[in-house]
N, C-alpha and C positions, 0 to 999 in steps of 0.2 A: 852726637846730635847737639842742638843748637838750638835754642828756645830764647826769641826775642819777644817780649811784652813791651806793648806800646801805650801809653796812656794818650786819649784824644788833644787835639788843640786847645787851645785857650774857650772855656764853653761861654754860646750864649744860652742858657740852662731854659729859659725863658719858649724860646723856640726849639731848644734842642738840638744847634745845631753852633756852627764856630761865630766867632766874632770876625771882625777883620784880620785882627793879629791871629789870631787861632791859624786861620787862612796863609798867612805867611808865615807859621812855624810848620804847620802841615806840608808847605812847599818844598822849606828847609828839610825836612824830618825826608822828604821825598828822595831830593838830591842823596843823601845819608846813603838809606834802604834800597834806591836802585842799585847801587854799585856793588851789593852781595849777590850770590848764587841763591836766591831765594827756591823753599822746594815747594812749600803750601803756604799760604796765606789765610786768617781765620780773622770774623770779626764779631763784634756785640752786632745785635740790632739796633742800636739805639741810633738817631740822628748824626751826633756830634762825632763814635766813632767810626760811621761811617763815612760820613763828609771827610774826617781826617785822613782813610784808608785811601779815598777817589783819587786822593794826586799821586798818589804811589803807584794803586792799580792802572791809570790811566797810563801814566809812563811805562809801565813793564806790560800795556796790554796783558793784563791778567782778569781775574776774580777772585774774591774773596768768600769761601764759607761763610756764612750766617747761622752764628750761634747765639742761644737764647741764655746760654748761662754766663755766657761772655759781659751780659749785662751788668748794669754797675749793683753792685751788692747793697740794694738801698732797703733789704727788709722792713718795710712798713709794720711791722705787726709787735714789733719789736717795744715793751713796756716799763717802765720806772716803777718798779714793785711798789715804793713810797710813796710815790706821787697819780701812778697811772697816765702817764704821759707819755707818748710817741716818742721814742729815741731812736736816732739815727746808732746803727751796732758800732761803725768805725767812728763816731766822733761821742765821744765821752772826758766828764772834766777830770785833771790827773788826781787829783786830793781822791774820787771817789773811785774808776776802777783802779790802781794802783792799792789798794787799799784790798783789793779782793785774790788771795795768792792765789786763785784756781784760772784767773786770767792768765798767767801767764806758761799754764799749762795746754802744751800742745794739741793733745787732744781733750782736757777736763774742760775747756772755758766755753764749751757751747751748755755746761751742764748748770752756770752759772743761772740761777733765776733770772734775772734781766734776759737771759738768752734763750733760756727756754721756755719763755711766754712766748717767741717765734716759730718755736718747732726747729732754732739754729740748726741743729746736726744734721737735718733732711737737707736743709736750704744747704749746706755748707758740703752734704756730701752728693747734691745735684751738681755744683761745681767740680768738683773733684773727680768724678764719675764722668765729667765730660772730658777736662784734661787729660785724665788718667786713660781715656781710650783713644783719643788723639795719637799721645806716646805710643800706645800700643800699636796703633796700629802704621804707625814708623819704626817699630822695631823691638820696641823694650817695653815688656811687660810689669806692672806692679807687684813687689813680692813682698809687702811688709812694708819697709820702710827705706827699700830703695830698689831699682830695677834691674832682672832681667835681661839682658841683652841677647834678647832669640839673632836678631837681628843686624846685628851692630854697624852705625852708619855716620855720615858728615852732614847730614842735610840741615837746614836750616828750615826754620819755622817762626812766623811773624800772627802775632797776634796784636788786633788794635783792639783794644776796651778801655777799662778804667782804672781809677787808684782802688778803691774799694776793695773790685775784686782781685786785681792785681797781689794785692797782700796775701790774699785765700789761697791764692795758686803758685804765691811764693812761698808762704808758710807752710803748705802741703808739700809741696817739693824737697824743701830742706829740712822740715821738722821745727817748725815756732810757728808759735800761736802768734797768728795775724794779730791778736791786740797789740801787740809790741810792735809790729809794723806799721798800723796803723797811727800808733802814735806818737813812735821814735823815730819816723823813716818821711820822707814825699817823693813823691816823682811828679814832677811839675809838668802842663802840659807838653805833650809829644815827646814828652822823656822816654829814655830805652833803657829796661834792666834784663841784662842777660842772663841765660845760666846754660852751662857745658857739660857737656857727661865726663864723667872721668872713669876707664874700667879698668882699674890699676890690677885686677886678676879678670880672665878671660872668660868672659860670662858673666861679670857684676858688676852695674853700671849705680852710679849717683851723681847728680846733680851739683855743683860748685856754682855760685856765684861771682860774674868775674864782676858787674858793674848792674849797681842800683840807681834807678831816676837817672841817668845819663843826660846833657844836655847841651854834649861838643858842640851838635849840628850848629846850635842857634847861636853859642857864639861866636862859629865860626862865620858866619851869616851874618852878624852885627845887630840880632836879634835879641833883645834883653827880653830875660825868663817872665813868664808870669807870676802872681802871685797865688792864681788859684789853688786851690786847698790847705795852704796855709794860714796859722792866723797872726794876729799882732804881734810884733818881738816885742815890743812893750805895750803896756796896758797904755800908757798915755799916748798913744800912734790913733787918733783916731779916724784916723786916714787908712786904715789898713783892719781886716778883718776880726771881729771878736766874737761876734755869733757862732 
């Protein structure tokens, strides 16, 4: 099996939906994705990865599932024990999580106070719980810390969402705590990271990584990446992201 994660176009966050460019990597990203054997197709609700999924599904005449956990992992509830202040889970400064060793534990970093002023581990295992039945219900069931193979298949499977949770549903796949994803890793809009089954004995399948944030499409398309989600390579770039 075959699990392609899509992060949406270039966003206009504003309206929720793509920019111009957005629009023309969505296109590109289209060109890409018709040319596989696509078996199901799954998307966020949100706007922006839906507009992305439109050029894809329009060309292959299909539809997309609409899932709610697909959404982008913006836990609002999420608090600065110090301060009491709203923080985004995946965007933290490196001096302060890097500082806390249980971040970078696979399953210990929802147990992190910052994290669990959200109630993380519910939030964190509604996504997973949704992933984890997808798989299943293509063939390979969760046994722990790798799958199953009731079933064993080639199909491919396309998911459009976001970077956020894209980490969650990588990190659970392979076993790393999405903090390290979140902030050693990007997939820039309409990037594609794959993962493969591998069932080196007959009945026991796990996930490999062949390719993170992918972004062949756009330049083979002459499409220069965005910058969204990244922040400044230098502090003095005040042209480029620091928020």
């Amino acid at each position: 099996m075959k699990l392609i994660i899509v992060r949406h176009g270039d966003p206009d966050y504003e309206h929720d939906t793509l920019t111009d460019k957005g629009e023309r990597e969505a296109k590109l990203l289209a060109d890409r994705l018709t040319r596989l054997d696509i078996k199901d197709l799954y998307c966020s609700p949100l706007g922006r990865a839906r507009k992305t999924a439109s050029y894809t599904l329009e060309r292959l005449g299909r539809k997309a599932e609409i899932h709610d956990w697909l959404r982008e992992f913006d836990t609002p509830d999420v608090r600065d024990p110090k301060t009491g202040e709203k923080r985004l889970a995946w965007d933290q400064l490196p001096a302060e999580w890097t500082a806390v060793r249980e971040y970078y534990d696979k399953d210990g970093w929802v147990n992190v106070p910052m994290m669990r002023s959200a109630d993380m581990g519910e939030y964190v295992k509604r996504v997973t719980d949704g992933l984890d039945g997808i798989i299943a219900a293509h063939g390979y069931e969760r046994c722990g810390n790798y799958y199953r193979a009731v079933c064993p298949n080639d199909d491919t499977l396309v998911f459009f969402c976001h970077f956020g949770v894209t980490c969650v549903l990588v990190g659970h796949i392979i076993g790393v705590s999405p903090m390290v994803l979140w902030h050693g890793a990007i997939s820039l809009p309409t990037s594609v990271t794959t993962l493969c089954t591998e069932e080196r004995r007959e009945g026991i399948a796990s996930f490999r990584m062949s390719g993170f944030g992918d972004i062949s499409h756009l330049y083979a398309g002459g499409e220069e990446p965005s910058f969204s989600g990244r922040f400044c390579e230098m502090y003095k770039n005040e042209n480029e992201r620091h928020d």
